[in-house]
PyMOL CGO cylinders between C-alpha atoms (Angstrom):
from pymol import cmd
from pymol.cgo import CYLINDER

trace = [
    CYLINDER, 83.90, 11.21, -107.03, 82.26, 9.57, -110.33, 0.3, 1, 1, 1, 1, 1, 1,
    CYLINDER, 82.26, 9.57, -110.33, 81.55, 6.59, -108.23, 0.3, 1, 1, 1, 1, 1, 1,
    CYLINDER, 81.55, 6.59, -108.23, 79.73, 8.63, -105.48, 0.3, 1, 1, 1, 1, 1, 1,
    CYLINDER, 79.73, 8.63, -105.48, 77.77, 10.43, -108.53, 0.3, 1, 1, 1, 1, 1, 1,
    CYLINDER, 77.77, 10.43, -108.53, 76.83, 7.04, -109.61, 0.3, 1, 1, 1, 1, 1, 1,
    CYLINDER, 76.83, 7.04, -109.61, 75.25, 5.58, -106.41, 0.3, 1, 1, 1, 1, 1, 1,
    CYLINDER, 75.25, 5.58, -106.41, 73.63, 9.12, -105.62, 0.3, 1, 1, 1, 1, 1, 1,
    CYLINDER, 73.63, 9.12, -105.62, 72.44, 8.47, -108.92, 0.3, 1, 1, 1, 1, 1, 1,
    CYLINDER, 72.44, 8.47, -108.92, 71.32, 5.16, -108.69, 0.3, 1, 1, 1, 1, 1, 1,
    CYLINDER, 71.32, 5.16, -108.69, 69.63, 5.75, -105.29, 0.3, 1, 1, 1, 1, 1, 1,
    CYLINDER, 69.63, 5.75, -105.29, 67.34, 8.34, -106.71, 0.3, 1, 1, 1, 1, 1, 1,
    CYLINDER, 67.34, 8.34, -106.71, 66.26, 5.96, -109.33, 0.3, 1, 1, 1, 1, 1, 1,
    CYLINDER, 66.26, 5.96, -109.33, 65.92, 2.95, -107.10, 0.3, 1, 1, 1, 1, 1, 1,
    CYLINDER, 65.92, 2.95, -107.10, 63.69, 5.26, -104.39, 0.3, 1, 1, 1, 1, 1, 1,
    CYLINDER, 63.69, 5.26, -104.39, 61.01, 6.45, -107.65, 0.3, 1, 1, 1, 1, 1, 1,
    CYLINDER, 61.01, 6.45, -107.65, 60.91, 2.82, -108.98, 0.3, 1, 1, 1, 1, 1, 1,
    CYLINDER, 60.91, 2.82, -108.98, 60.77, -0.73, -106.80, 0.3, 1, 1, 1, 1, 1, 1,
    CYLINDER, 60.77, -0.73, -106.80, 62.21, 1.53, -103.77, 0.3, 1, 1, 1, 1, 1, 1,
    CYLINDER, 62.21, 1.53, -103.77, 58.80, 2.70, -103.80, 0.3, 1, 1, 1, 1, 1, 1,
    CYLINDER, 58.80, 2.70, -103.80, 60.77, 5.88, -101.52, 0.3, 1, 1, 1, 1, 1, 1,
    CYLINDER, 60.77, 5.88, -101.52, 63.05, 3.50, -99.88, 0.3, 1, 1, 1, 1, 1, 1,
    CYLINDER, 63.05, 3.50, -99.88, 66.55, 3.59, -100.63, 0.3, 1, 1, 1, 1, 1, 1,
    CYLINDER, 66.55, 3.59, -100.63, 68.38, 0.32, -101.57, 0.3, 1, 1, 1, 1, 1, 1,
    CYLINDER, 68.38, 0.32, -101.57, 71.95, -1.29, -100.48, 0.3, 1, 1, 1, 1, 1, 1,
    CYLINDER, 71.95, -1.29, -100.48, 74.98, -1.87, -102.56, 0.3, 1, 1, 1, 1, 1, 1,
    CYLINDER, 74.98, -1.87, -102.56, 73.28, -5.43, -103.49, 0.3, 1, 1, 1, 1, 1, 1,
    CYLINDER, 73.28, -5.43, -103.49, 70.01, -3.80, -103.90, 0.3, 1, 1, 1, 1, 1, 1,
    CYLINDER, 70.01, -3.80, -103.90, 71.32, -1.31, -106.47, 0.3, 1, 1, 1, 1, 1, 1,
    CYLINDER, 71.32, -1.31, -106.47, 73.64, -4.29, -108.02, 0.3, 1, 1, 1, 1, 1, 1,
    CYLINDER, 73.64, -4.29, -108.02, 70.22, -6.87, -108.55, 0.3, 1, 1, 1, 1, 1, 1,
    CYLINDER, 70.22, -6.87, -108.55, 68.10, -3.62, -110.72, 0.3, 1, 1, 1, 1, 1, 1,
    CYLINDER, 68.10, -3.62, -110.72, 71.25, -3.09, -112.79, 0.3, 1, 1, 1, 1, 1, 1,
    CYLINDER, 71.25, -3.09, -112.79, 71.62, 0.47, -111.32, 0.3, 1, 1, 1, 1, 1, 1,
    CYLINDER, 71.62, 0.47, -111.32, 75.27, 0.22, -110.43, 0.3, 1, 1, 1, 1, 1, 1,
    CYLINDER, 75.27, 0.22, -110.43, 78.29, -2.43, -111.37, 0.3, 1, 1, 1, 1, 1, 1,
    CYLINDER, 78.29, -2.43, -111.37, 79.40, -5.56, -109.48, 0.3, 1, 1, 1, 1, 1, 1,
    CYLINDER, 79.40, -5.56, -109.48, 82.52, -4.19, -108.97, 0.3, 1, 1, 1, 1, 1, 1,
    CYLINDER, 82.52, -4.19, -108.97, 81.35, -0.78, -107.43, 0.3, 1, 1, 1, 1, 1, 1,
    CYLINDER, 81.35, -0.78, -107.43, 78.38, -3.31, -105.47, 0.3, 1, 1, 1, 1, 1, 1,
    CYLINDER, 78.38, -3.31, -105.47, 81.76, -5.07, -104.22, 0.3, 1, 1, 1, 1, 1, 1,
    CYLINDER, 81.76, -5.07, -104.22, 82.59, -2.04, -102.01, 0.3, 1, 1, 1, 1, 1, 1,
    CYLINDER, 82.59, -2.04, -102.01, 86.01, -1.33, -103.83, 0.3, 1, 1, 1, 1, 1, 1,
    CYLINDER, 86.01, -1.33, -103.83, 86.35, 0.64, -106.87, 0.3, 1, 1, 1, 1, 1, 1,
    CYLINDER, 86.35, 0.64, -106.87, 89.18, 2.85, -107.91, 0.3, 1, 1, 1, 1, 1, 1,
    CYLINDER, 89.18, 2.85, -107.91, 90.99, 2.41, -104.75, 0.3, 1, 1, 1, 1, 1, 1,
    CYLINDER, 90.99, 2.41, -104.75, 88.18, 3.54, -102.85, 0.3, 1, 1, 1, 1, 1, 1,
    CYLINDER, 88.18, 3.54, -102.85, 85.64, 1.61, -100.42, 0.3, 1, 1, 1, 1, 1, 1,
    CYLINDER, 85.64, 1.61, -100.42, 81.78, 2.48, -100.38, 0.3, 1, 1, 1, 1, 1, 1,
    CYLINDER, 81.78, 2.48, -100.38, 79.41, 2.34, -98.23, 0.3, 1, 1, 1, 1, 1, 1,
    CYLINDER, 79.41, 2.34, -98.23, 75.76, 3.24, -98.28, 0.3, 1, 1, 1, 1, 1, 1,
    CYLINDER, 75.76, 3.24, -98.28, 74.00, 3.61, -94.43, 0.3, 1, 1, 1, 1, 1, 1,
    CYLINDER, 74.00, 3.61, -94.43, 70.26, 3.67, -95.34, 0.3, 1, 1, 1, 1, 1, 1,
    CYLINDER, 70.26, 3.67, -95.34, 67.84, 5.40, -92.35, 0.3, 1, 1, 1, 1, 1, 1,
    CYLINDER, 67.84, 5.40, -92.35, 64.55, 6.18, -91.40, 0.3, 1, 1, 1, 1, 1, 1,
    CYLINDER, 64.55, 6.18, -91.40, 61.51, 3.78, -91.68, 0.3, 1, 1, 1, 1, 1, 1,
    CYLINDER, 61.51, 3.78, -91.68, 59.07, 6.31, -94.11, 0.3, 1, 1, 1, 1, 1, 1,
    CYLINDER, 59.07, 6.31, -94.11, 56.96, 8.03, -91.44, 0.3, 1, 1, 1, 1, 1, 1,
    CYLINDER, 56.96, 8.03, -91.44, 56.78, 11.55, -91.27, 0.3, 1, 1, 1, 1, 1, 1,
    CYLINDER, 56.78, 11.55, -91.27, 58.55, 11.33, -88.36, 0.3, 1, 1, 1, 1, 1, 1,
    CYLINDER, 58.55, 11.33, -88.36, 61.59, 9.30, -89.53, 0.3, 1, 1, 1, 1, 1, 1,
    CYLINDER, 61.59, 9.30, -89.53, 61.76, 9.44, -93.12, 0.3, 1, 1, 1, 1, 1, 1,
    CYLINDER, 61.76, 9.44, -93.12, 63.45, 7.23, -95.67, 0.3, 1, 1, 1, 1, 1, 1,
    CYLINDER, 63.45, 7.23, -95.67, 67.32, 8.84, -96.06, 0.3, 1, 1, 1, 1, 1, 1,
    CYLINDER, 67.32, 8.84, -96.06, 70.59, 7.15, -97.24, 0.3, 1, 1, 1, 1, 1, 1,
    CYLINDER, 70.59, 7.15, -97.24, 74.29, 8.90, -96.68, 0.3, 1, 1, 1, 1, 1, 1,
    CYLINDER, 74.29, 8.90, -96.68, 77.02, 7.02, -99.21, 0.3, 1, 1, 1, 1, 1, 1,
    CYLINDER, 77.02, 7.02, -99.21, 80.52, 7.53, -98.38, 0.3, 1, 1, 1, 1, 1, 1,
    CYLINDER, 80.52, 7.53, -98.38, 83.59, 6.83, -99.84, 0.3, 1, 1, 1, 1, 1, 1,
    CYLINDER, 83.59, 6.83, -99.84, 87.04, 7.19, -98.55, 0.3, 1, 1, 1, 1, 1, 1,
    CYLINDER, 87.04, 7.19, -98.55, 90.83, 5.88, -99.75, 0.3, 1, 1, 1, 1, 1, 1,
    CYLINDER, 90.83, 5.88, -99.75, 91.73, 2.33, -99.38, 0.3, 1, 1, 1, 1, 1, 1,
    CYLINDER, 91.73, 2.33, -99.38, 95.15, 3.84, -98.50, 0.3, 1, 1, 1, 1, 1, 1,
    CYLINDER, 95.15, 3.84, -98.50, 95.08, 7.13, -97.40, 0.3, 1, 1, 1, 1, 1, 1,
    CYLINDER, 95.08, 7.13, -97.40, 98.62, 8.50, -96.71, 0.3, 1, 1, 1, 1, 1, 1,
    CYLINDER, 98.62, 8.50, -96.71, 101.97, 7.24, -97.93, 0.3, 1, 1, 1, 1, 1, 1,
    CYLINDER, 101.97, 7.24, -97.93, 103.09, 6.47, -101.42, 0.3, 1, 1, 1, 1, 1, 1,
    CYLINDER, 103.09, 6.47, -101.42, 101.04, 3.76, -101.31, 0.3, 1, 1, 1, 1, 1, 1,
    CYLINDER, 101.04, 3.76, -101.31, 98.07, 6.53, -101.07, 0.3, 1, 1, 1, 1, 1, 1,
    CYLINDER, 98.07, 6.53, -101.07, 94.89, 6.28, -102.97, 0.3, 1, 1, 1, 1, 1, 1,
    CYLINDER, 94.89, 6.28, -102.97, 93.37, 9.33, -102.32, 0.3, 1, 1, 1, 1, 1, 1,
    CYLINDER, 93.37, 9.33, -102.32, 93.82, 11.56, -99.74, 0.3, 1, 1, 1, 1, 1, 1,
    CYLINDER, 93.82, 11.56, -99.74, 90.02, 13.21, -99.62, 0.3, 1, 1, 1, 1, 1, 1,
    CYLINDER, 90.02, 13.21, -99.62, 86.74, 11.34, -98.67, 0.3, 1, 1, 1, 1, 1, 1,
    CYLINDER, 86.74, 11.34, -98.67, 83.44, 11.62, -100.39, 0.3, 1, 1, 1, 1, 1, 1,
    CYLINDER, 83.44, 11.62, -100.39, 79.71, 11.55, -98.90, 0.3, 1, 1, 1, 1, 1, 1,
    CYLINDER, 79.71, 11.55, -98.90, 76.55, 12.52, -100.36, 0.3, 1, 1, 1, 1, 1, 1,
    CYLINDER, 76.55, 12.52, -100.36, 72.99, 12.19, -99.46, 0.3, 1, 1, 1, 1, 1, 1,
    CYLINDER, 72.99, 12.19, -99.46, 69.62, 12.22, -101.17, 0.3, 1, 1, 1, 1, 1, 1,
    CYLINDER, 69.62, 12.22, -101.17, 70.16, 16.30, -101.36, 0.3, 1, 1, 1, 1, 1, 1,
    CYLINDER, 70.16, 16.30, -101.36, 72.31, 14.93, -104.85, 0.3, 1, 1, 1, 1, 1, 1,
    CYLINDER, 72.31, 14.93, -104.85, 75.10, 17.00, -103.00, 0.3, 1, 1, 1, 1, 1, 1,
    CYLINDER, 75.10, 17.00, -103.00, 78.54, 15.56, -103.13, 0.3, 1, 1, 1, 1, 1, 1,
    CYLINDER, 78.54, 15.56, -103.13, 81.04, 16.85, -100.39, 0.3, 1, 1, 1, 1, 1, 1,
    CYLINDER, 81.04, 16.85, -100.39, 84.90, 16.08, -100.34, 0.3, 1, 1, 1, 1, 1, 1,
    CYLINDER, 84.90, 16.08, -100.34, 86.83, 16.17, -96.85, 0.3, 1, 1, 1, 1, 1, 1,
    CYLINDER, 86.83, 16.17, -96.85, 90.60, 15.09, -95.98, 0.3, 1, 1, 1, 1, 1, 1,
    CYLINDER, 90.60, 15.09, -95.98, 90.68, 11.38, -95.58, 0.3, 1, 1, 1, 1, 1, 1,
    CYLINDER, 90.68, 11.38, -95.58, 91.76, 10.61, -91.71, 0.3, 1, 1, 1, 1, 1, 1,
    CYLINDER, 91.76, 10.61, -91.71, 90.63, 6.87, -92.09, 0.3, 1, 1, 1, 1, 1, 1,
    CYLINDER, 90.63, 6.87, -92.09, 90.02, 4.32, -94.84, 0.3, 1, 1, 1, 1, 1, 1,
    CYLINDER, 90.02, 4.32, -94.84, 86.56, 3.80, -93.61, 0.3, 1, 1, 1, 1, 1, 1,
    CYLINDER, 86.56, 3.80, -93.61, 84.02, 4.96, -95.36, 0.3, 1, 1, 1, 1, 1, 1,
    CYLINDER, 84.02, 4.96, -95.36, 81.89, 7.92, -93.58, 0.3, 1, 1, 1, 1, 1, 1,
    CYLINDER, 81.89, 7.92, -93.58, 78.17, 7.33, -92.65, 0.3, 1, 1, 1, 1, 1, 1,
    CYLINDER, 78.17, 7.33, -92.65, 77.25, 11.09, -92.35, 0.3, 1, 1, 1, 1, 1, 1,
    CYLINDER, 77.25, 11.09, -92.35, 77.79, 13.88, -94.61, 0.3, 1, 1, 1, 1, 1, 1,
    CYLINDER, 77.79, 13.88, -94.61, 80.82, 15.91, -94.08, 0.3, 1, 1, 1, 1, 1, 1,
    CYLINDER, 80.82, 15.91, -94.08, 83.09, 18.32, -95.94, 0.3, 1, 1, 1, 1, 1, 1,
    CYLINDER, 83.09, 18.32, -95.94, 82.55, 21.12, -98.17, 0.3, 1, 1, 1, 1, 1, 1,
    CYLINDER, 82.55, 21.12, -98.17, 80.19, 20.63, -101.32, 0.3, 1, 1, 1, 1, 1, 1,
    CYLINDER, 80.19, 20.63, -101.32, 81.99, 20.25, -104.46, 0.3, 1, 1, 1, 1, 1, 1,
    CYLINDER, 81.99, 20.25, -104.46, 81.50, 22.50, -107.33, 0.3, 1, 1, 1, 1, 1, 1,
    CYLINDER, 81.50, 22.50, -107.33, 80.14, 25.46, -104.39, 0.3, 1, 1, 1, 1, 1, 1,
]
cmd.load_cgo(trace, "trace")
């Protein structure tokens, strides 16, 4: 969840600096210091991350990003984490049951802290 806070984070900053609106990638985030190398890697905490970046910045398909994390290892002793995290540019964090150890592309779950 601190990881997902971190690239929502980062995102917002990228977006109202060079982003000029645009949201960045992992590497994007990684080259303006905004997140780690590690957490750039894709795997942090036993967790992989992913950030799926839309829209072109017309009106009619704005800029948007989605980052998702889920458990390397979702089930088992072996387990990770059992729940998956998204957010979006909302700064909304939502936690689901991990089904998969791919991380989602779309916001999902119920918002933390709501």
């Amino acid at each position: 969840q601190s990881s997902t806070r971190t690239l929502t984070s980062a995102e917002a900053t990228y977006a109202a600096t060079v982003g000029n609106g645009a949201y960045g990638d992992r590497a994007a985030l990684l080259g303006q210091g905004l997140i780690d190398s590690v957490l750039a890697g894709g795997l942090k905490s036993g967790y992989n991350f992913e950030i799926t970046e839309t829209g072109d910045g017309t009106s009619a398909s704005p800029y948007a990003y989605v980052t998702g994390a889920a458990p390397a290892v979702f089930s088992g002793v072996a387990a990770t984490g059992t729940r998956q995290f998204t957010s979006d540019a909302t700064g909304v964090i939502y936690a689901a049951s991990a089904t998969t150890s791919t991380a989602p592309t779309t916001t999902s779950g119920t918002p933390i802290g709501q």
